[in-house]
Every structure is written in C-alpha cells, then in structure tokens.
N, C-alpha and C positions, 0 to 999 in steps of 0.2 A: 351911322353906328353910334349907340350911348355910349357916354364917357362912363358910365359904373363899370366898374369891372364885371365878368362875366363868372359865375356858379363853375365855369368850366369852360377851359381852353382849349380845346382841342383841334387837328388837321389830317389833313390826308394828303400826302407824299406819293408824287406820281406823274409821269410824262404826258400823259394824256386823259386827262382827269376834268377838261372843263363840262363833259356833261355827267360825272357823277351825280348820283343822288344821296351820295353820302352825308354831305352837309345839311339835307332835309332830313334823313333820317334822324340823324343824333340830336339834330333842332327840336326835331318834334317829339323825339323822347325823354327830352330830358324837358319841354312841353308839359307831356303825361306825366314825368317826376317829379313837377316843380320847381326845376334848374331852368336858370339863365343859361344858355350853350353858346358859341362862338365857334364855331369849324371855319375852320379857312383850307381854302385850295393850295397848296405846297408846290408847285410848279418850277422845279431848279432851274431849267433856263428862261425862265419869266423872271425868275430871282438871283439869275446872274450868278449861282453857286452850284456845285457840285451836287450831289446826294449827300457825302459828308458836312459839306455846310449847311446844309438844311436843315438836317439832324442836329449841327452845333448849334441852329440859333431855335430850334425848337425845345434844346436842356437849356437854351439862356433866357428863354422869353416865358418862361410861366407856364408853358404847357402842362396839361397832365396828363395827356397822352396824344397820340395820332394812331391813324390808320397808315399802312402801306401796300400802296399795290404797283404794279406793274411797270418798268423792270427793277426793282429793287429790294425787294422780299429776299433774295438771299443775301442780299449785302448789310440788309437790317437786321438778320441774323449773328453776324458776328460784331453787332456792336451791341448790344445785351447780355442781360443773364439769361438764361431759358433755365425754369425750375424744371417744368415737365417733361421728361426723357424722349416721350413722344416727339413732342415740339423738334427736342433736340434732333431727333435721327429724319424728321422732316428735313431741316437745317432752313426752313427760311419761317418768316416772319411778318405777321400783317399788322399786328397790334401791338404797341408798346406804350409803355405806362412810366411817367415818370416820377420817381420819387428820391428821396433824402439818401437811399444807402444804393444809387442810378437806377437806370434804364431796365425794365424787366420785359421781356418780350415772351408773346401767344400768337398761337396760330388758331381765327378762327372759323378761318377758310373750311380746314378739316371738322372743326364740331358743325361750323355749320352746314358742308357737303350733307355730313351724316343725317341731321335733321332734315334737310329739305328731300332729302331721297326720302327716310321714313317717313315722312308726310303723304307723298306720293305717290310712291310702292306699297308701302305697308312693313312693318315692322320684320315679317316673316318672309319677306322676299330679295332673295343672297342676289346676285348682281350678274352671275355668269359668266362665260369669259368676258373678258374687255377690253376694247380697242381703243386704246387712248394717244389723243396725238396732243404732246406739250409735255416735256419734261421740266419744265422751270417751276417757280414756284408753287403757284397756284396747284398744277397737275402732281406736285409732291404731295400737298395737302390732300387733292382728293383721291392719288392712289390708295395712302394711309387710313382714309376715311372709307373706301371700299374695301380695304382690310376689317377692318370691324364690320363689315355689313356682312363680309364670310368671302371674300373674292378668294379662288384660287387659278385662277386663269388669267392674265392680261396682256396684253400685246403693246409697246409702247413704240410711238411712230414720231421720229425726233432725225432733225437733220444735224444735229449734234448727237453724235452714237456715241460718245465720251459720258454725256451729261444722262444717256437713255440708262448706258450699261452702270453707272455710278447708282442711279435711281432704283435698276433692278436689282442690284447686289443689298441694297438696305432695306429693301420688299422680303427679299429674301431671307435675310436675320431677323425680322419681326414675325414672319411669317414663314418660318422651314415647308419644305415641299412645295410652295407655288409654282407654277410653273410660270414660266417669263420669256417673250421675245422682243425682241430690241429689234429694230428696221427701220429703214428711211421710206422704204416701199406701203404707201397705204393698203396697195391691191394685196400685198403677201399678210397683212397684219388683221385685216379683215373677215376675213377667212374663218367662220362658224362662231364669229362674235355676236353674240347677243347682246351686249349693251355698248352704242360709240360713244366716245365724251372725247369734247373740243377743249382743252387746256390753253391755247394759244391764243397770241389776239387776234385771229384772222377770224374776222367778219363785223369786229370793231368799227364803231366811227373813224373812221381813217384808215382802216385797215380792213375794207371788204375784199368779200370774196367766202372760199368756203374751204377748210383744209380734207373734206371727205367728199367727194365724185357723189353725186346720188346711184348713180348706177352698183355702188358698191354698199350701198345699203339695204338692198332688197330681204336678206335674210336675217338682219337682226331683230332684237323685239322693243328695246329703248334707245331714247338719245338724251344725252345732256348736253349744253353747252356753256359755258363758264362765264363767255360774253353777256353783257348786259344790256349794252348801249350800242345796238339797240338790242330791245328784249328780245322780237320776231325776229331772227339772223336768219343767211341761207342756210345754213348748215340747220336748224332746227325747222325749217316752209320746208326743207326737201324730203330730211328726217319724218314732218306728219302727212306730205302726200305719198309716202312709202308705206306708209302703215306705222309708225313704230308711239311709242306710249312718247313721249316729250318731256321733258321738265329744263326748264330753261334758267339761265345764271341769275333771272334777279330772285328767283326760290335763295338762291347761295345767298347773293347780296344781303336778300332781309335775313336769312337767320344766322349769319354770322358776323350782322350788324347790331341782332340783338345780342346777340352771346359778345361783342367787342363793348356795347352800352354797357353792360352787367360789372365789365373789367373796369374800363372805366369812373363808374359812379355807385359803383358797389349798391346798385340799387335794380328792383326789374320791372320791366315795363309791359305790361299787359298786351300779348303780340296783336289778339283782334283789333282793340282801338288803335296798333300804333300801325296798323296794315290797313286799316281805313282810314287814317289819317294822311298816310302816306297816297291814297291813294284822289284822297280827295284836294291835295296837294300838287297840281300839276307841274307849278313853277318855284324855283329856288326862294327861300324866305329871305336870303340877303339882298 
C-alpha cells in the first residue's frame, strides 16, 4: 500500500463481508473520477471491537465515509443525523459521511432497489402484491422503495413478528390504505403474490439455503433477491426454472453503489464504463 495518502477513505462495516465487491467498486470509480480511493473491509471481530468501536475509530482515522451492511444498518442509524424523512422512517442506514458538523447518514439500498427494478421492469410496471421475507434493514429499504414503484399489496414473512408488525405500521403511514400481512408462515404469505423478494441472508456465503420452497412459487411473475455473493442463489435458480422474470441483489449492489459514490465524492460516474469495468475486474484491486 502507498504511503501518499488516499483522494478518499473510505470502508465498509460488516460481519460477513470478506467477499464483497464493494471495495472494487468505489476503487474503480473513483478510477473513472480521478480519485485515489482506499476501502477497507471493517470487520469488528477481526478488529477486536464492537460495531460502536468501529464506528469510533472510523470519525478518528480520516474517513470520509463508509458503507454499512449487514447486521448493523439499524444500529448506524441512530448514530447519525438523517436529513431525509424518508431515510428516517426507514430507520436504518447503509452510507454515512463524515464531516466537521458529524456523522450524516443515507440509505441507498432504497434509491437503489428503485433503480435496478426500473431498469428491469420498466418504469410503468407497479410491483403487485409482494411477498417479502426479511424485515431488517435492507427489507426496510426495499419495502419503501416499492412504495414508490406504487405497491399496495405486501406480505412480510419474518420470524420476529415484533420487527414485521413495527415495519408494517410505518408502510402504513407513508402509504394510507395498503394492505399488509405480517406471518412467520411462507406458505400463508404467498398466496396470489406476484412479486417474491429475499431480504434476509439466507442463501449468502455462509448462509445457504433458500427462505422460499420452490413449490411455492409457481404462481408468481418476478423474483428479487438482495443477496449477492453469490449472484446465482437458490432462491433466484428456482425463482427462473419456475418461470418467473429474476433480477438479482448485485442489480441492488451496483446502483446503490453508484448512488453511495455520488455521496461520497460529490462527483458521478459514468454507470456503463464503471459496470464494464467492474466487470472486467474479477479479482479485488488490494
């Protein structure tokens, strides 16, 4: 590593993070920007600290911002300001920026949920009911983000019914009349949904497996799943030999990796070249 210091310091805050692609993205766009970048992996018990101390030594070490993902997106929420009200009634947090008057936290899970659906689907196509299983962070982001696509239908499938029922009641004040049900039951939550989305880690590097039966996917028409690593999960192989349309979490990944670059270096990056870039990029730059 050069001893110059780096255009930008940035990390990514996360338990299971060593095959992110994060660090390649913001490398190579800030590459196409003309920034030196520096991401480092944030790993608390590789670092022997908590979530909160990671947090502390990342306002003491020069940071200008990091990424957050999974499990601690609600917890990097209340250690920020959130401007955007949105953000706020999400209540968790992937991107925070550090500056002279603290910490300002975004979420841009939800903008970029929105984008990689509209890529997709197409701008004119509302979402349907939806069967969503993961009420934690990420699955806050993209409930809200099918809110703006026009959801009025969703089923949220959560073995914490505290965190499902907490999530539908704030569905419900952004969006009056939705209709919502909360169950632990995938087979009751299923049930005339036309779009499933996996919010949880199950199907993760470490965390295989798949949280929807394919047998219970026969009568929807899309799938999404949030996982990334790896891109092909079961839950998405069972989702396209079912028939259903696919769009898979590294669609999420890149465009709320562009929308996190933009926060970060107040500058934007050309998505073609930096999605061929990425792609021509197999292995991490560090």
């Amino acid at each position: 590593m050069s001893d110059t210091p780096p255009d930008l310091l940035l990390g990514l805050i996360g338990d299971n993070i060593v095959a992110s692609r994060a660090p390649v993205l913001h490398r190579l766009a800030g590459r196409l920007s003309g920034l030196e970048v520096r991401y480092d992996r944030l790993i608390p018990a590789r670092m022997e600290l908590d979530f909160d101390g990671v947090f502390a030594h990342c306002t003491e070490s020069g940071y200008r911002g990091i990424n957050v993902t999974y499990p601690y997106k609600e917890r990097a929420a209340g250690k920020v300001t959130i401007q955007d009200p949105l953000v706020a009634a999400i209540g968790a947090v992937n991107t925070v920026v550090f500056g002279s008057d603290g910490p300002k936290g975004f979420n841009t899970d939800y903008s970029g949920f929105v984008a990689a659906y509209r890529a997709e689907m197409g701008d004119q196509t509302a979402p349907g009911p939806v069967c969503m299983a993961g009420a934690g962070g990420v699955g806050k982001a993209v409930a809200f983000g099918l809110i703006a696509l026009g959801l009025q239908d969703i089923r949220i499938v959560e073995r914490d019914l505290d965190k499902a029922e907490a999530l539908a009641e704030a569905l419900c004040d952004a969006q009056p009349g939705l209709r919502t049900l909360v169950t632990d039951d995938p087979a009751q939550a299923v049930a005339g949904a036309k779009g499933l989305i996996n919010c949880t880690p199950v199907g993760m590097v470490g965390y295989e497996g798949t949280p929807l039966p394919k047998p219970h996917m026969a009568d929807a028409a899309w799938a999404f799943d949030a996982v990334y690593t790896p891109i092909e999960t079961q839950f998405l192989e069972d989702a396209a030999e079912a028939g259903l349309r696919t769009l898979s979490g590294y669609e999420l990944f890149f465009h709320q990796g562009v929308d996190a670059w933009k926060i970060f270096s107040d500058r934007s990056v050309g998505q073609g070249a930096l999605r061929a870039a990425l792609e021509a990029e197999p292995a991490d730059l560090a």
